[in-house]
Legacy VTK file of the C-alpha trace (Angstrom):
# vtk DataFile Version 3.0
C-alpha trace
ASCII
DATASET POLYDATA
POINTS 168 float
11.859 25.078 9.610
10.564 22.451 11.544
6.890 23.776 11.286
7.079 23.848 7.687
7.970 20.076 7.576
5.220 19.197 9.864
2.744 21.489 7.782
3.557 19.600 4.937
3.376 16.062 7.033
-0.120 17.252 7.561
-0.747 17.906 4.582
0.755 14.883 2.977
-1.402 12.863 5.726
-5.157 14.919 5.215
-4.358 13.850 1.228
-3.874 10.131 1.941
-6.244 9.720 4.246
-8.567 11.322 2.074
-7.611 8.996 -0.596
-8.223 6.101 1.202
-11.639 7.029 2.521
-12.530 7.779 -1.542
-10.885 4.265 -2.558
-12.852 2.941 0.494
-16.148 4.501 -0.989
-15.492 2.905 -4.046
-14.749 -0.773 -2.653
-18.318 -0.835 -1.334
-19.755 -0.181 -4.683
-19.167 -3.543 -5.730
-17.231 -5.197 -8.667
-19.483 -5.667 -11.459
-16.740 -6.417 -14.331
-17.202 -8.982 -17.174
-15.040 -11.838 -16.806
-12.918 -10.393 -20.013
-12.454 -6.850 -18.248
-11.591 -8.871 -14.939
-8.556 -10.200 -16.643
-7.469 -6.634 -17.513
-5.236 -4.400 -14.980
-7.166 -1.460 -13.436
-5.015 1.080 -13.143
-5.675 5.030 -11.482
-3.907 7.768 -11.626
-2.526 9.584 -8.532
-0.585 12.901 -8.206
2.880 13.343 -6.393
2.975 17.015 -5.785
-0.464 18.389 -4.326
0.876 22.172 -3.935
1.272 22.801 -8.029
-1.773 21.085 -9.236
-1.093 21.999 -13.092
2.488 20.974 -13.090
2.131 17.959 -11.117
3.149 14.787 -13.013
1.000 11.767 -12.114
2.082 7.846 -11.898
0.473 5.229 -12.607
-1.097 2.613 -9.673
-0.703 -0.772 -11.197
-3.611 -3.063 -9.356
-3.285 -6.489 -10.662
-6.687 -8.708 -11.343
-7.452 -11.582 -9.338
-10.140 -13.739 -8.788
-9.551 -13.213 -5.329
-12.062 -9.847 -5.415
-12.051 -8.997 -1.595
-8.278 -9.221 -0.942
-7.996 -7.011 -4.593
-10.485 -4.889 -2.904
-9.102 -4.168 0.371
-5.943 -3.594 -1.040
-6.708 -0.663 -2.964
-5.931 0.781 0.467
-2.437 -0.221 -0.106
-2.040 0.582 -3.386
-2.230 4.840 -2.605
1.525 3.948 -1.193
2.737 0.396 -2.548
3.244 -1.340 -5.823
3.226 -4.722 -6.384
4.328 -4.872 -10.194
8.129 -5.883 -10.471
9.812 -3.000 -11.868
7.765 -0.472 -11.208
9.147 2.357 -8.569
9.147 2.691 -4.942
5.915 5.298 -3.867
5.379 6.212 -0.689
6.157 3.016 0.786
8.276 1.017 -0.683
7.482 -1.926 -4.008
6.290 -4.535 -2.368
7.030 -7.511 -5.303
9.000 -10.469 -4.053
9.026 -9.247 0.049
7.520 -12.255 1.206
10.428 -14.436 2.833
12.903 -11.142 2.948
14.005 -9.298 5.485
11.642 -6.076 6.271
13.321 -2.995 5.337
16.113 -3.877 2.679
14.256 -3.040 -0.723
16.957 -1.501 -2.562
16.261 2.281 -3.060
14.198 2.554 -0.442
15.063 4.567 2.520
13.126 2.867 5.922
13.127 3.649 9.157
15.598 2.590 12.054
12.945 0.937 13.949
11.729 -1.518 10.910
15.471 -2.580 9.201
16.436 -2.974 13.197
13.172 -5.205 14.301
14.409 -8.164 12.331
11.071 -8.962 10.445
10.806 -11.870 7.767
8.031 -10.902 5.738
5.612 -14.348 6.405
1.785 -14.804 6.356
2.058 -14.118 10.537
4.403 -11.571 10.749
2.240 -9.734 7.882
-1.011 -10.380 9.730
0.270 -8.434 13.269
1.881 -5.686 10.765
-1.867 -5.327 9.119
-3.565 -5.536 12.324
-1.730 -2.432 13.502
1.853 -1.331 12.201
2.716 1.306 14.974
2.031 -0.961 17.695
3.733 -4.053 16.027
6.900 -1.667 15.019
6.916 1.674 17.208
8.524 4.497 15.278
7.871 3.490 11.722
7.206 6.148 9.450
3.998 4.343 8.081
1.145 6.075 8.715
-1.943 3.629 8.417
-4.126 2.107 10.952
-4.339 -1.345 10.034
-6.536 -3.584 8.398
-8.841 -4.848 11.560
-11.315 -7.908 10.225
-9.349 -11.274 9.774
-11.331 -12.057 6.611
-10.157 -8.974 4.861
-6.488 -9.594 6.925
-7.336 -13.276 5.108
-8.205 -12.439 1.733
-5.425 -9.489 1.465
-2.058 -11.841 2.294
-3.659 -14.230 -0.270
-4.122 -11.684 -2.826
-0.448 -10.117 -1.851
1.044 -13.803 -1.991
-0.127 -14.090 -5.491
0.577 -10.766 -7.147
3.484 -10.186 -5.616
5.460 -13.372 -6.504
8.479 -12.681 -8.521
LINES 1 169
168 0 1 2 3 4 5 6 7 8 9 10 11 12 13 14 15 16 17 18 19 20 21 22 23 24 25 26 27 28 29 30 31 32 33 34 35 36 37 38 39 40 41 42 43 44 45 46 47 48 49 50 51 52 53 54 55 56 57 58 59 60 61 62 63 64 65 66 67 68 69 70 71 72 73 74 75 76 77 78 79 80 81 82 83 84 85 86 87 88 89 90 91 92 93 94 95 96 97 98 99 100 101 102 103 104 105 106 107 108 109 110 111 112 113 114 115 116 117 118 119 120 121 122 123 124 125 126 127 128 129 130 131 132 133 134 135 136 137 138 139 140 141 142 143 144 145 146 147 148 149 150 151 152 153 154 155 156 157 158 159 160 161 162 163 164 165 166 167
């Protein structure tokens, strides 16, 4: 039993990580929108259930505009597990509208590991920035699986663009 969960862990990793590297290969294409498309919301579609392709139903990844373009940009990255838009559902990781100033790990509907609800967190721009720069370290034994977000300027332009889409 336990093999099958971790074959599907795998699994469920290979496909995000592959996700991010294609949203990464996208990012450095550049944004060359007109200033009326800018204003619009780019959305993607993504797939819950890899294993039955033709009977998978998608949802929608709601990436709010912003004239900030690098912190939109870098957080594509975020957006294969998080939404931002109130009222849209918990993915992977959990809706991230309104955190900032909450307690980490007490979204409603959510279910979050020991470690995170029992660190004590308030969501701020520093506790955010050692969570980007490397979330196992900064909470050992979350279930997140993501390395981080290394440079400061994209650490920078990312808790900008976060503060301002996801203010209730």
């Amino acid at each position: 039993m336990s093999k099958v969960i971790k074959l599907q862990q795998t699994k469920t990793l290979f496909l995000l990580v592959s996700l991010l590297l294609s949203l990464n290969m996208l990012v450095s294409c550049g944004d060359k929108t007109s200033k009326k498309e800018s204003q619009e919301k780019t959305t993607f579609k993504i797939r819950k259930n890899t294993e039955e392709k033709s009977k998978a139903p998608t949802t929608v990844a709601t990436i709010p505009q912003s004239e900030n373009k690098l912190g939109r940009r870098v957080f594509l990255l975020c957006a294969a597990c998080h939404n931002v838009v109130k009222g849209e559902a918990h993915k992977v990781g959990p809706n991230l509208n309104g955190f900032f100033g909450k307690k980490a790990g007490t979204k409603e509907g959510f279910v979050y590991s020991d470690d995170l609800k029992n660190k004590g967190i308030i969501w701020s721009e520093e506790t955010l920035r050692e969570w980007l720069e490397n979330p196992a370290s900064y909470v050992p034994g979350t279930k997140m699986a993501f390395v981080g977000v290394k440079k400061k300027e994209q650490q920078d332009a990312l808790i900008a663009y976060l503060k301002e889409v996801t203010t209730e």
